[in-house]
C-alpha positions in Angstrom: 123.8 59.5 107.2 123.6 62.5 105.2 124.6 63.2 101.8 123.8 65.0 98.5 121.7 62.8 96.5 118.8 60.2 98.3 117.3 57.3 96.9 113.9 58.1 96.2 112.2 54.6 96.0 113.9 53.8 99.8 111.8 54.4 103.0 108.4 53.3 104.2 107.9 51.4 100.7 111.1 49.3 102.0 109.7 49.3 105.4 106.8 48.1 105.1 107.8 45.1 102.5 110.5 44.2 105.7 107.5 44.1 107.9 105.3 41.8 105.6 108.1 39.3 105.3 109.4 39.6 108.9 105.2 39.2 110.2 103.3 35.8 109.6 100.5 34.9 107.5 96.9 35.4 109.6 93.8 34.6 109.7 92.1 36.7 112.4 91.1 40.4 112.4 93.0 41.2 115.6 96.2 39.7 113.8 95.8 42.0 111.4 95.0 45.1 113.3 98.2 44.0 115.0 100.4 44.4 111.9 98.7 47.3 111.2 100.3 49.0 115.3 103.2 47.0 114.3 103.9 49.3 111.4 102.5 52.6 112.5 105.0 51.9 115.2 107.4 51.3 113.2 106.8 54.1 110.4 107.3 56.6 113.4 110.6 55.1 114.8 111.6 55.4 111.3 110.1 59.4 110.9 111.9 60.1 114.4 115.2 58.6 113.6 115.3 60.9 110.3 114.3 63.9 112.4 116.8 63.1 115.1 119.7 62.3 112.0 118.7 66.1 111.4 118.9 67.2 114.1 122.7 66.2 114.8 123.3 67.4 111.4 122.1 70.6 112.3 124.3 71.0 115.7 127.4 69.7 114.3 127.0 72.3 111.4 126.5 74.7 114.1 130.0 74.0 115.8 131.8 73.8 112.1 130.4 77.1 111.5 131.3 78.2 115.2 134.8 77.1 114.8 134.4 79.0 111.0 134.0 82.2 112.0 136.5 81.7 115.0 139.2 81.4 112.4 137.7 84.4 110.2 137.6 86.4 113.2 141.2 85.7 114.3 142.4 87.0 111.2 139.8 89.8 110.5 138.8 91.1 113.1 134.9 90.8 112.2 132.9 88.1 110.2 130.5 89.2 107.3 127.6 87.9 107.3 126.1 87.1 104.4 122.2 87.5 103.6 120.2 85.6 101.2 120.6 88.0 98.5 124.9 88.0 99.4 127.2 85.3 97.8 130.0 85.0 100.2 132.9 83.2 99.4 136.5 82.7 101.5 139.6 81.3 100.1 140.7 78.4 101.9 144.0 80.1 104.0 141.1 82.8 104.6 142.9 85.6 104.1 140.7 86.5 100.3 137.0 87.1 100.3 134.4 87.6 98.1 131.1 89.6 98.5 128.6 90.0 95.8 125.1 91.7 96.2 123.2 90.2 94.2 120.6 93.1 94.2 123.0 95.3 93.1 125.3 93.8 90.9 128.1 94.7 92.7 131.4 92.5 94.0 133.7 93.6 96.1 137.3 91.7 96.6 139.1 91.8 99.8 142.4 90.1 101.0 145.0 90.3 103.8 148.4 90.6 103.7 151.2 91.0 106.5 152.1 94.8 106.9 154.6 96.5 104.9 153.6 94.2 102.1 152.4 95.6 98.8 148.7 93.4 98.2 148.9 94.0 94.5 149.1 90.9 93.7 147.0 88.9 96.2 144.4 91.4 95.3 144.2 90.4 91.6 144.1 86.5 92.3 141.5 86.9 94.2 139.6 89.3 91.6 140.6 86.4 89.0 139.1 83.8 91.4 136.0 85.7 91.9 135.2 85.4 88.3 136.1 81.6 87.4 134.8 80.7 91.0 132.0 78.1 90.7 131.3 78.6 94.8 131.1 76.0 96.9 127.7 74.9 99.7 130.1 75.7 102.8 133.3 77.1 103.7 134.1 74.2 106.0 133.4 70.4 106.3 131.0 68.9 109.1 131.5 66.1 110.8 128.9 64.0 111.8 128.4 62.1 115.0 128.9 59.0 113.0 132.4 59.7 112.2 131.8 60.6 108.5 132.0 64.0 107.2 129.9 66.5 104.9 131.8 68.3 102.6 131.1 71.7 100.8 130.1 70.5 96.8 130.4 73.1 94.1 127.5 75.0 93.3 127.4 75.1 89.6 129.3 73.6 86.9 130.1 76.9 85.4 131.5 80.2 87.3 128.4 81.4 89.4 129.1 85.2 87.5 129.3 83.9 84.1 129.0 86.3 81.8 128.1 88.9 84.3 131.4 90.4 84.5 132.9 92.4 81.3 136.3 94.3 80.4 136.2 97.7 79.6 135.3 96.8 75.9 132.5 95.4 76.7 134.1 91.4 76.3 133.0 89.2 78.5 135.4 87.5 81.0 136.4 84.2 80.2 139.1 81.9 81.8 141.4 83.4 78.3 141.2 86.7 79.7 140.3 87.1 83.1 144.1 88.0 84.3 143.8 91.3 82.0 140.4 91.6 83.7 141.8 91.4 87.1 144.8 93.7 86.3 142.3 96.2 85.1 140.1 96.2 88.3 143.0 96.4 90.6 144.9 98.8 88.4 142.0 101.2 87.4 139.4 101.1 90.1 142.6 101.5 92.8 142.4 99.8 96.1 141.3 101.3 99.2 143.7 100.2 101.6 143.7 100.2 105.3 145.2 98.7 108.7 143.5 95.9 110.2 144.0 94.1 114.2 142.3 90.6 113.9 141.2 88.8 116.8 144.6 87.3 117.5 146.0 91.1 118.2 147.9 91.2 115.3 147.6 93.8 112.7 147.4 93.4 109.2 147.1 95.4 106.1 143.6 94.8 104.6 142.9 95.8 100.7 139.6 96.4 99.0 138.3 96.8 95.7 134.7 96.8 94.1 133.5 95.9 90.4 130.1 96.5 88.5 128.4 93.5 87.7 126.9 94.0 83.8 123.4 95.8 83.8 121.4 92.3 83.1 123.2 90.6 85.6 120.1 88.9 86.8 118.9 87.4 83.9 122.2 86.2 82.9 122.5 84.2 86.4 118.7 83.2 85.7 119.2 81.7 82.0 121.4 78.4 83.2 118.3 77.5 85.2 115.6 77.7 82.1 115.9 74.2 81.1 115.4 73.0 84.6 112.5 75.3 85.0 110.9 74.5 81.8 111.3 70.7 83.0 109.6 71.2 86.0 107.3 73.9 85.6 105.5 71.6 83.0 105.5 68.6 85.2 103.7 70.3 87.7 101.2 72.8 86.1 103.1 75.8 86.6 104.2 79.2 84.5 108.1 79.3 83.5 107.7 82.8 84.9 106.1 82.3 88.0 109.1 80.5 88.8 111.6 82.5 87.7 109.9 85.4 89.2 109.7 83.3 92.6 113.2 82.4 92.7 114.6 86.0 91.9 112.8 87.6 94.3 113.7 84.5 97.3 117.1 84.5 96.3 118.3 86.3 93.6 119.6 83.2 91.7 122.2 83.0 94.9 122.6 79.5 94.8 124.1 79.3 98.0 121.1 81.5 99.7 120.6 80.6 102.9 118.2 82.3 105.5 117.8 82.4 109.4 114.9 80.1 109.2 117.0 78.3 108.0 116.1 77.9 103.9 118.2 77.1 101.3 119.2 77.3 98.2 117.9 79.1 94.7 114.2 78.9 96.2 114.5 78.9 99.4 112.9 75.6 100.7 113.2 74.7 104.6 114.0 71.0 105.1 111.3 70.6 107.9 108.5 71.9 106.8 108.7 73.2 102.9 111.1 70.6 102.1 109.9 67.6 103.6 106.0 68.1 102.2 107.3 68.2 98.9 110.1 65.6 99.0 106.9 63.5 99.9 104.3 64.9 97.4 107.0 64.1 94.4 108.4 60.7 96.4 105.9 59.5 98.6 108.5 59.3 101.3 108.4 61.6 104.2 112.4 62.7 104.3 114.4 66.0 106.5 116.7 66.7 104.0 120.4 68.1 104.4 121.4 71.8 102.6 123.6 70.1 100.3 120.6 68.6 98.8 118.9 72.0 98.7 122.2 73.4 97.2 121.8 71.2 94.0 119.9 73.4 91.4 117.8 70.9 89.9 116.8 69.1 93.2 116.1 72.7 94.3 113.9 73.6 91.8 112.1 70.2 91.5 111.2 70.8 95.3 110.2 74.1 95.0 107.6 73.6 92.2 106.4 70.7 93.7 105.7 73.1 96.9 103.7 75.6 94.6 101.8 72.3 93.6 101.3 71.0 96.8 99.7 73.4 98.2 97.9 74.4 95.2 96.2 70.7 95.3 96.2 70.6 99.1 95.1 73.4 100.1 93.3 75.7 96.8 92.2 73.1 94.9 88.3 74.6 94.8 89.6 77.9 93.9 87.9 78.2 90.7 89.7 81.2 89.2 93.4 79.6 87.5 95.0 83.6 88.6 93.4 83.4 92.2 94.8 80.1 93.1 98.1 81.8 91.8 97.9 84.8 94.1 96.8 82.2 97.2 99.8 79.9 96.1 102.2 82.7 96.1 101.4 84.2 99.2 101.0 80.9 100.9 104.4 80.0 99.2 105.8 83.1 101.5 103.4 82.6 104.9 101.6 79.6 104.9 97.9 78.6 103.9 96.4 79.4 107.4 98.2 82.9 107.2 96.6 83.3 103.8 92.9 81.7 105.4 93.7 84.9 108.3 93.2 87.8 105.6 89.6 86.8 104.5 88.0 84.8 108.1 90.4 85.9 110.7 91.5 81.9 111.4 93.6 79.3 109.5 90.7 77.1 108.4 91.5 77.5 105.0 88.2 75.8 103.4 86.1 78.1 105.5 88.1 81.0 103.0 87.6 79.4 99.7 83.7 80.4 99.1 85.3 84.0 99.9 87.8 83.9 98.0 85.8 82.6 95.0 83.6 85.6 94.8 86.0 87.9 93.8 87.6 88.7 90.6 91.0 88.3 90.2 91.6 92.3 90.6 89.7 92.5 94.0 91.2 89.2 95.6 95.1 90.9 94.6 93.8 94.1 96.2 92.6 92.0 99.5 95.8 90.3 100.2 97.8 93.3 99.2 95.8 94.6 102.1 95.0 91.9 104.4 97.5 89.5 104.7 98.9 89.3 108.4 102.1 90.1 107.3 103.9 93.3 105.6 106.7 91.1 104.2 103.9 88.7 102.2 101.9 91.5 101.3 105.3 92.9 99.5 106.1 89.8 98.5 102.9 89.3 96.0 104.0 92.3 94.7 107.5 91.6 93.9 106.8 88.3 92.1 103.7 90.0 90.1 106.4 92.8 89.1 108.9 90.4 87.8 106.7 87.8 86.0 106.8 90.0 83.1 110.7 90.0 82.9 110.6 86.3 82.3 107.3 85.9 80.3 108.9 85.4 76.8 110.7 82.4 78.5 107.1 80.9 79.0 
């Protein structure tokens, strides 16, 4: 039932033009109060059939990933687990990985080879791979209750490090030189080699080696996203970096992030609650998305600004101060608008906070929620994106 794109013009629109053919013409108020049952009714079968088509997605993912890490296991004795800051990727006999901290700028290659053989060479096609590698949403397929099957797409058209990798002259790696890159790693940086028992018992020789990402590394995964963000950040009332700044500090431009709530993608949206009020603030359809559709960057970031304007309309729209409905936004953007309503009335009401809210200056209303949101990870999180607005103001 699932798959990347959706039709946005499909769904109670459709529904409700099936039920006005399928009901006849009527004259009498109880005939139409009737209709009006018939498609509530409808409408909700229709809401929990998307939820349950979720739902299924959601435990059949769970056994692909199950039988995933099984297989990693066998082979490596432990799984990583990646965070939302942590590109992962596996090769597909499993035996090379990739780990790239985002944060840090630093990858680190690892492969496994059969003992007594030298991993030279294995070591710098996978350092090779790491930098042409345009990722992929999964490491395995899903099948679907329905017979059909989900598979992984490619996350970007270009090599998710692009330009974020450089030789020792300072070139950046390209497809024409990336096997003098790879030799260089391996042969330079020197591989830390070391015996391995997988899950299966048998022991294997596993060899590692780490490379710098270049010092602007984060900017230079940002800048294939500025025509998207432009696009969007105009459509709905939004600064280019308030967005940018948003999105590093969710995900570092990962744009296979994916969090234990679970969120996904570049800004880290969550299909039944995030997702699903902005899918239906842009489309007017009510819709529990799949991650591959939060995997495609400009789906991704149409979502997530529409979020930031959903619930600046919904929710702050009598905030009369343009950088306090910002600061509210954000923070709600992180916790929710009744966690943001807590820190000023002690309850989620959030009209009751506005008249509060509005009586301080910009300054003092920064300085409240800094102080008094409910939770230590939004009161940070304010502070992160205010930080980093600034790295991405002369893209405004």
């Amino acid at each position: 039932m699932f798959s990347t794109k959706f039709n946005a013009k499909a769904g109670r629109g459709s529904l409700i033009l099936c039920l006005l053919l399928c009901v006849p013409l009527w004259g009498q108020s109880g005939e139409f109060d009737a209709f009006e049952e018939a498609e509530a009714n409808a409408f909700a079968d229709f809401q929990e059939q998307e939820d349950q088509a979720y739902a299924d997605f959601m435990e059949a993912e769970a056994e692909a990933f199950a039988q995933f890490r099984q297989e990693v296991e066998a082979l490596w004795g432990d799984y990583d687990t990646p965070t939302v800051h942590e590109w992962i990727e596996y090769s597909e006999d499993k035996r090379a990985r990739t780990e790239v901290n985002l944060e840090e700028g630093v990858a680190t290659v690892e492969v496994l080879v059969e003992e007594g053989t030298d991993p030279t060479e294995s070591l710098r096609s996978a350092v090779e791979t790491l930098a042409v590698d345009r990722g992929k949403s999964a490491d395995y397929a899903v099948p679907l209750p329905d017979g059909s099957v989900v598979q992984p797409q490619p996350l970007s058209d270009n090599p998710v490090l692009a330009d974020q990798l450089q030789l020792p002259s300072g070139e950046p790696v390209t497809a024409a030189n990336v096997v003098a890159f790879a030799k260089d790693v391996v042969d330079q940086a020197g591989a830390l080699v070391e015996r391995v028992v997988g899950g299966d018992g048998q022991a294997r020789t596993k060899a590692t080696v780490s490379v710098q990402l270049v010092p602007d590394h984060v900017k230079k995964r940002a800048e294939p996203y500025l025509g998207l963000v432009r696009t969007y950040a105009q459509r709905y009332g939004l600064e280019v970096s308030l967005v940018f700044a948003l999105m590093q500090t969710e995900s570092s431009f990962n744009p296979k992030a994916r969090s234990s709530a679970p969120a996904f993608g570049l800004m880290q949206l969550v299909p039944t609650s995030g997702g699903r009020a902005a899918y239906e603030y842009v489309y007017k359809e009510s819709k529990v998305l799949p991650p591959n559709y939060f995997y495609d960057p400009e789906q991704n970031i149409e979502l997530g600004c529409a979020y930031l304007a959903f619930v600046r309309e919904a929710y702050f729209d009598k905030v009369t101060d343009p950088q306090n409905t910002e600061y509210c936004i954000v923070a709600s953007y992180n916790t929710g608008a009744g966690n943001v309503s807590k820190a000023f009335t002690g309850g989620t009401y959030v009209k009751k906070a506005i008249p509060l809210i509005n009586q301080r200056s910009p300054e003092q209303l920064y300085n409240h929620l800094r102080t008094n949101l409910p939770y230590e990870e939004t009161r940070l999180y304010i502070e992160k994106i205010q930080a980093r607005k600034p790295l991405y103001e002369a893209w405004n």
